[in-house]
Wavefront OBJ file of the C-alpha trace (Angstrom):
o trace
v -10.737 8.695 14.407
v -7.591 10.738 13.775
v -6.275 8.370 11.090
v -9.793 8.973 9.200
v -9.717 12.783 9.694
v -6.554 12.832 8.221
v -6.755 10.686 5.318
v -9.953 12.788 4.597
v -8.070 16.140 4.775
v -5.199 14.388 2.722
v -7.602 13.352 0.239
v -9.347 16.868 -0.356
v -6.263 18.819 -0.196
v -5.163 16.166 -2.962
v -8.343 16.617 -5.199
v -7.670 20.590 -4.616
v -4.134 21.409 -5.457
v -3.693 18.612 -7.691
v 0.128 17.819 -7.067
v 2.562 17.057 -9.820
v 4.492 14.296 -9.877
v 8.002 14.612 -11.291
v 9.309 12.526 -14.263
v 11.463 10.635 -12.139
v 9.391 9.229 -9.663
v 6.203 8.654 -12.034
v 7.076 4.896 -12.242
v 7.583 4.532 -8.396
v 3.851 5.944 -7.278
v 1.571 3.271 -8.527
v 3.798 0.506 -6.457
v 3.852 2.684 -3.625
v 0.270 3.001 -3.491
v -0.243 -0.654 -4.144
v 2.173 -1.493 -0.761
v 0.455 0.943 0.766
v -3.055 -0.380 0.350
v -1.246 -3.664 1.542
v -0.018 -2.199 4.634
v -3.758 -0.987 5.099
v -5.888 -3.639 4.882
v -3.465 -5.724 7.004
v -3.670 -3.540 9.450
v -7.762 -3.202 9.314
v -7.596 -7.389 9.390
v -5.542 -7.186 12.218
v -7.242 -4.733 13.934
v -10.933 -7.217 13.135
v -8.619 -10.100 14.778
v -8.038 -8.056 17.850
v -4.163 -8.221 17.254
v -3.554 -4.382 15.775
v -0.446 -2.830 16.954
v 0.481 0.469 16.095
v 3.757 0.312 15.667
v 4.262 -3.295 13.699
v 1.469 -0.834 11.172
v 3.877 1.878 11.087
v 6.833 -0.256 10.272
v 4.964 -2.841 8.044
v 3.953 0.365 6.254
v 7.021 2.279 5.463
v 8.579 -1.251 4.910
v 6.162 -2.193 2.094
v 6.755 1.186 0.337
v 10.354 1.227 0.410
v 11.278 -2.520 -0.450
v 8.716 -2.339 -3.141
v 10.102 0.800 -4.778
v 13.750 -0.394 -4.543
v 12.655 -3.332 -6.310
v 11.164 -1.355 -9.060
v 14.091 0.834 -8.375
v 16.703 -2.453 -9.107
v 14.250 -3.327 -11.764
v 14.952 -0.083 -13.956
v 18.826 -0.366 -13.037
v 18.643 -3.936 -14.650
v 16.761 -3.507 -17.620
v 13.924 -5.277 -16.511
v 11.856 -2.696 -14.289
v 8.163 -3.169 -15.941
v 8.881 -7.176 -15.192
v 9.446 -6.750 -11.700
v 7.327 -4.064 -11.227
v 5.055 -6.171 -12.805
v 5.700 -8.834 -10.158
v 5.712 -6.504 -7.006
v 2.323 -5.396 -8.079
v 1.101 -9.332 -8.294
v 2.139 -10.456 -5.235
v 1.025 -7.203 -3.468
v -2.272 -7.563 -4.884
v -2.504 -11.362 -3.954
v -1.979 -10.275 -0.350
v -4.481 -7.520 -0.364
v -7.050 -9.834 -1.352
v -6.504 -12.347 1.101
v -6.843 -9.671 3.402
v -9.802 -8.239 1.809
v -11.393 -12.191 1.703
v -10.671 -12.340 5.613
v -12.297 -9.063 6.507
v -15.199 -9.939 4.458
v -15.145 -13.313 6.298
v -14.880 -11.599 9.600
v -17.332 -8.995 8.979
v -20.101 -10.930 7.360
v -19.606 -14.629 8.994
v -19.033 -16.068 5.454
l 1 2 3 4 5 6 7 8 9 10 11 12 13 14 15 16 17 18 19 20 21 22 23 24 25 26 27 28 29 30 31 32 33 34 35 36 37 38 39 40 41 42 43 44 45 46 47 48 49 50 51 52 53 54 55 56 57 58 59 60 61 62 63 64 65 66 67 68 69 70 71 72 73 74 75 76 77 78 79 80 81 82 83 84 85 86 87 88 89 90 91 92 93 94 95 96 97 98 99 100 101 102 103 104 105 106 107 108 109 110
């Protein structure tokens, strides 16, 4: 219940001050979001499956944000950043909807 308090405040105090991203780390925030929501709904599948731990959450989380944006970050040093960002974002996005396809399966018995 904490988690969903928070992300609620978060997400008003968001839509209220309307934060500015700097120049810099514009092309690092939509991968970081996409790990995130990665990290998320693996967590909410493993916490369906009875198998949620805290602490594999918190490190899968950070994890996913940080390898994904030095990938991106190699990408740009390379020449080649909106190719691999490209790729970060289809592999995350294959995972999330596995995930999504198993909570839907666990949810609805389909």
């Amino acid at each position: 219940m904490i988690a969903v308090i928070g992300l609620v405040i978060g997400v008003v105090t968001g839509l209220l001050v309307q934060p500015v991203v700097p120049v810099f780390l514009q092309p690092y925030l939509p991968i970081a979001v996409v790990a995130a929501l990665d990290a998320l709904f693996g967590g909410l599948r493993a916490m369906l499956d009875g198998i949620f731990d805290d602490r594999v959450f918190l490190v899968s989380f950070l994890s996913n944000v940080v390898v994904a944006a030095l990938i991106v970050f190699l990408g740009d040093q390379l020449g080649v950043g909106s190719q691999l960002s490209t790729g970060v974002v289809v592999v995350l996005g294959i995972r999330i909807f596995s995930n999504a396809a198993s909570i839907r399966r666990h949810l609805f018995k389909a």
